[in-house]
N, C-alpha and C positions, 0 to 999 in steps of 0.2 A: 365537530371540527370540519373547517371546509377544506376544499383540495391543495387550498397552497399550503395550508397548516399539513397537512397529510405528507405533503412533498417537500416542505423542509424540515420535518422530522424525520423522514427517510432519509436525508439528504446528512443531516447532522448523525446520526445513528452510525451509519454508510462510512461516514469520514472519521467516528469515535472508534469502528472498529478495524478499520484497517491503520489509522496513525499510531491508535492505542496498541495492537497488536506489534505495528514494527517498533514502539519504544520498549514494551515489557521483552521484544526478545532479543534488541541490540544491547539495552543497557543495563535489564535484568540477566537474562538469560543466559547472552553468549558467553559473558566474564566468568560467571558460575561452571558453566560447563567445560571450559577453555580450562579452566584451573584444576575440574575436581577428573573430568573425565578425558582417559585415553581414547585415539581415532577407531576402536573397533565398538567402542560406545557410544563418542560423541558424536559420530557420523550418523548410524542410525537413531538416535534421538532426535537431531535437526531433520534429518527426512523425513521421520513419521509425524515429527510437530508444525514441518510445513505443511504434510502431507494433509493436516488438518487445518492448517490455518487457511492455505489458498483457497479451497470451495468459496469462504467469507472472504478473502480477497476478489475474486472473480465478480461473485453477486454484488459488492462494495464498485467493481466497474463498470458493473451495468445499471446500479441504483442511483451515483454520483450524475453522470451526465444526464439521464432521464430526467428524473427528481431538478437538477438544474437546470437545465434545457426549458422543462415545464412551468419553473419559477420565472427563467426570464422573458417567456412568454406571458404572462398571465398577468407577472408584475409591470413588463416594460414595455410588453408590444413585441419581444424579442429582444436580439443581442444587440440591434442596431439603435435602442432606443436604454441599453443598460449602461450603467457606470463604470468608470473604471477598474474601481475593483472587482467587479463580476469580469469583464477581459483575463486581467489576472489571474482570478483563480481560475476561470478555464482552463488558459495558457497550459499552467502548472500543472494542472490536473491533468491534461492531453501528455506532457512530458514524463509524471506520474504514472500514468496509464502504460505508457509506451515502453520505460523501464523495465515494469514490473512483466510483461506479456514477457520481452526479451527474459530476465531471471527461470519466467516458467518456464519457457521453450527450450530453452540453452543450459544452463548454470544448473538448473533444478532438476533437468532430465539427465543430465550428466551425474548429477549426484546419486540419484538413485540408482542408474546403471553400476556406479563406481560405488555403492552401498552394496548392491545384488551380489557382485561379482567380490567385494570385500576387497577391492583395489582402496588400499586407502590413501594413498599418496594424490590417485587420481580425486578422490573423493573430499579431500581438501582444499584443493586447488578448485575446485567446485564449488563449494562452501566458502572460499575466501572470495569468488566473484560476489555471489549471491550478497557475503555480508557487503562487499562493496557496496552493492547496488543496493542494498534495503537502507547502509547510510546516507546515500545520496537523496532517496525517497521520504529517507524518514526529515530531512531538513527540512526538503520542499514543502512534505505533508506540515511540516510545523508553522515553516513560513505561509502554505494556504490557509490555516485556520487562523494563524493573525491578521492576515489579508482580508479573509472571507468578515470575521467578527468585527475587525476594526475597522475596514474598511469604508462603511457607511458613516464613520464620524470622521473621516479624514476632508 
């Protein structure tokens, strides 16, 4: 395989597992745990299951723009000679990006503090940002993968 094959498999991988992860744990996950578990359980489950998932989000932020970066270089000359839908999905992905830092820094670190300490009322109000903000991400990351895939036959 040559390098842009290398770089949009990283690219596509990158983006199956941070969109696939925010659907399996908005539309599988939360409803199950909402329903079956009380907040001295289902708080520490969402923490320890972030707690595992962001590493693969992080490495998903540093792979996305490299990996694309790389491709509209090599494919375009750069950004200044790519198509619209490459704009696009940047955009997205910069807003994406930006989101998800603010949920780890704020929302996510609050929760764990408010997990530690068995505050759970704080530890809710934590979790109900976060889910905010994973649905806000998880729509974008939907609309970038139609953007990204369709976008060349528009």
């Amino acid at each position: 395989m040559n390098i842009n094959a290398w770089a949009l498999a990283l690219h596509a991988l990158a983006a199956v597992i941070w969109i696939g992860g925010m659907f399996f744990a908005y539309i599988a996950l939360r409803p199950v745990a909402a329903a079956l578990l009380e907040p001295p359980l289902r708080l520490p489950l969402w923490a320890r299951t972030l707690a595992r998932f962001f590493p693969w989000v992080w490495a998903a932020v540093i792979a996305l723009p490299a990996a694309g970066y790389l491709l509209a270089e090599r494919l375009y000359g750069g950004l200044a000679g790519a198509p619209v839908h490459i704009h696009l999905m940047q955009g997205m992905g910069w807003v994406m990006i930006a989101l998800f830092a603010y949920a780890y820094f704020f929302p996510y670190r609050h929760l764990q503090a408010a997990v530690a300490a068995e505050d759970w009322p704080a530890g809710g109000a934590a979790l109900a940002r976060i889910r905010r903000l994973v649905g806000i991400n998880l729509i974008l990351g939907l609309i970038v993968a139609a953007v990204a895939t369709g976008g060349r036959y528009a």
